[in-house]
N, C-alpha and C positions, 0 to 999 in steps of 0.2 A: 290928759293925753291917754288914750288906749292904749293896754302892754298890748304888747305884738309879740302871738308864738311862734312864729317860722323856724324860728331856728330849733325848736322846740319838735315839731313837727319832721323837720326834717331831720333829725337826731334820729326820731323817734323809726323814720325809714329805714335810718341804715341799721338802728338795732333790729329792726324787723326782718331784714335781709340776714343780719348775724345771726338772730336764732334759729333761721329757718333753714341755713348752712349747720349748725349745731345739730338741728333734729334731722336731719338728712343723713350728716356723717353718722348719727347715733343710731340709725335704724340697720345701718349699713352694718354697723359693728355686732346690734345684737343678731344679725340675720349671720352674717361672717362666724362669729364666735360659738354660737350655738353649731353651725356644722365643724367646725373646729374641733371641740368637744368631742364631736357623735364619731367623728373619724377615728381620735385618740381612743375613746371608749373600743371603737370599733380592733383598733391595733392593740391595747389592751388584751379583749378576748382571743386575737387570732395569737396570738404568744403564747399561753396559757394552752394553746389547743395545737400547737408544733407549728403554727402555718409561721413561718417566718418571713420569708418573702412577702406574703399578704402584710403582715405588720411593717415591715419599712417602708415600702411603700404606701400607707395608710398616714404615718407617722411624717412621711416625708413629704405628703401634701397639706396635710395640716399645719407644718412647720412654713411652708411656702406662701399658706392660704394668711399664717398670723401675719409674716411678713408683709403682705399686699393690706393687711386690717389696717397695720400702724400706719401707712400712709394717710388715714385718714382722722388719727389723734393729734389735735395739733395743742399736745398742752392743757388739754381741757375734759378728754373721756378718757383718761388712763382706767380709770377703775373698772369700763368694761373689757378690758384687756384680759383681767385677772383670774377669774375662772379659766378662760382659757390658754391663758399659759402657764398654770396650774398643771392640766391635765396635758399639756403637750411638756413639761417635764419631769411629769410621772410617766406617761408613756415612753417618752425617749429615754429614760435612766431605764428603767426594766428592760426594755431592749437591749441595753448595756447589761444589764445584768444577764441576760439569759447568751449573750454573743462571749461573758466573761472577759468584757473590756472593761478599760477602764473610763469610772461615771462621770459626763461631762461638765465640764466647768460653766459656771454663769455667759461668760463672753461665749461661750460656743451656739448654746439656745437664745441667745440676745433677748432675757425675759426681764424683769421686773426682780429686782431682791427680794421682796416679801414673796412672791410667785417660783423662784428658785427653793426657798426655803420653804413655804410650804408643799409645793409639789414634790418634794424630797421624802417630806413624812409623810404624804400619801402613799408614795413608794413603799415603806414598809409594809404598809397591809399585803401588797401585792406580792413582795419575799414572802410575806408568812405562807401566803399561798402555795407559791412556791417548793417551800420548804415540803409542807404536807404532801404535795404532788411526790417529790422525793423518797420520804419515806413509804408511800403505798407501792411505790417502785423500788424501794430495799436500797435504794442510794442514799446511806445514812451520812458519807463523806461530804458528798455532794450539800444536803440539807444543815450539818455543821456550820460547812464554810458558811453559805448564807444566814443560819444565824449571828453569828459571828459579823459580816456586814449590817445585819440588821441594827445588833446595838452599837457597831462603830457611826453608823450613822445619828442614831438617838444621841449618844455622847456627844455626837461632835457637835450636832443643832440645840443641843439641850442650853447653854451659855447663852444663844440669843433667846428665851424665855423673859428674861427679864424686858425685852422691848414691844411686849404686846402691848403698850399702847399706840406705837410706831407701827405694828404687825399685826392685827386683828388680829384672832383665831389661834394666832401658833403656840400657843401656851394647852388649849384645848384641843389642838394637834397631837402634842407632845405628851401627854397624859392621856391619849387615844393611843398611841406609839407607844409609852411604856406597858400599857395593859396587853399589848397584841406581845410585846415582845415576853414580859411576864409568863401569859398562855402557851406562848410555842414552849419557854424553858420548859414549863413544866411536861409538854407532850413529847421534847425533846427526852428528859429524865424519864417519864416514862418507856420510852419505848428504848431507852440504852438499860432501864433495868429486865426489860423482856427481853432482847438480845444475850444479856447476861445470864440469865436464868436458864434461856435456851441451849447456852455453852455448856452452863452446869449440868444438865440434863442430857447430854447429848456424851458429856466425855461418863459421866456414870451409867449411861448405858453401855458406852462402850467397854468402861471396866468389868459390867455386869457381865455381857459378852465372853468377855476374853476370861473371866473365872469359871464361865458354866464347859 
């Protein structure tokens, strides 16, 4: 008796139809996510450059646009999720930070744990930035505090290190994080030792002054 593949065959359809649903949502995602990205990038720079309005609203369609992505993860492309809710919770914590609110919780960005947590310590680069801007602007206060956020932040993510095999990357995150934060102390020390110096020189002229 001859095997008979029908059923085999017809298996074989409906997997046919499921991958070709799979490569359809996926095309979907990396076209989705990729401007996702370019928007955050985009809100990114308009912060950095005082455009604030330009930034939330940038930030706030990217937030919208990842929203309408997930509809089309069904359990099966989270991974292209990731990048881009990376860079939509690096974008929206700096905004937080430059509005001097306070930085949103996981349930607020509806993002992915590994994706909150590393887009956190991308954030810091973006402080250090920051801070520098500060200082060429002689807002030593201002540039403080933000250090000061900087390493509470480092601190506080530094305990999950231990689950990079859970979290790709965030161990090499956080060792990119300490080295930026390292660099600013030291530009920070320097430039509170030229502030210093400056005092010194400034009240001995003045003594010199008030002797002649």
């Amino acid at each position: 008796m001859a095997v008979a593949a029908e059923n085999v065959k017809t298996t074989l359809k409906k997997i046919t139809l499921e991958l070709d649903d799979v490569e359809h949502r996926r095309e979907i995602l990396i076209k989705g996510t990729r401007d996702v990205i370019i928007k955050c990038s985009k809100s990114i720079m308009a912060l950095h450059r005082g455009r604030f309005e330009d930034a939330a609203k940038l930030v706030e369609e990217a937030q919208a646009e990842l929203r309408s992505l997930k509809t089309h993860v069904h359990e099966d492309l989270e991974r292209y999720l990731v990048s881009a809710e990376q860079e939509l919770v690096e974008a929206y914590q700096l905004r937080r930070v430059y509005e001097k609110t306070s930085l949103a919780g996981i349930d607020d960005l509806n993002v992915a744990t590994s994706s909150y947590l590393l887009g956190l310590l991308d954030c810091i680069g973006e402080i250090k930035r920051m801070i520098y801007d500060n200082l060429r602007t002689e807002r030593t206060s201002d540039a403080l505090n933000l250090f000061a956020l900087m390493e509470d932040l480092y601190s506080s993510i530094y305990p999950f290190s231990v689950y990079d095999n859970i979290i790709p990357g965030i161990k090499r995150k956080l060792d990119v994080a300490k080295l930026l934060i390292e660099n600013t102390r030291s530009t920070l020390t320097e430039e509170s030792s030229r502030n210093l110096l400056i005092k010194k020189m400034s009240t001995l002229e003045k003594q010199l002054e008030s002797s002649n």
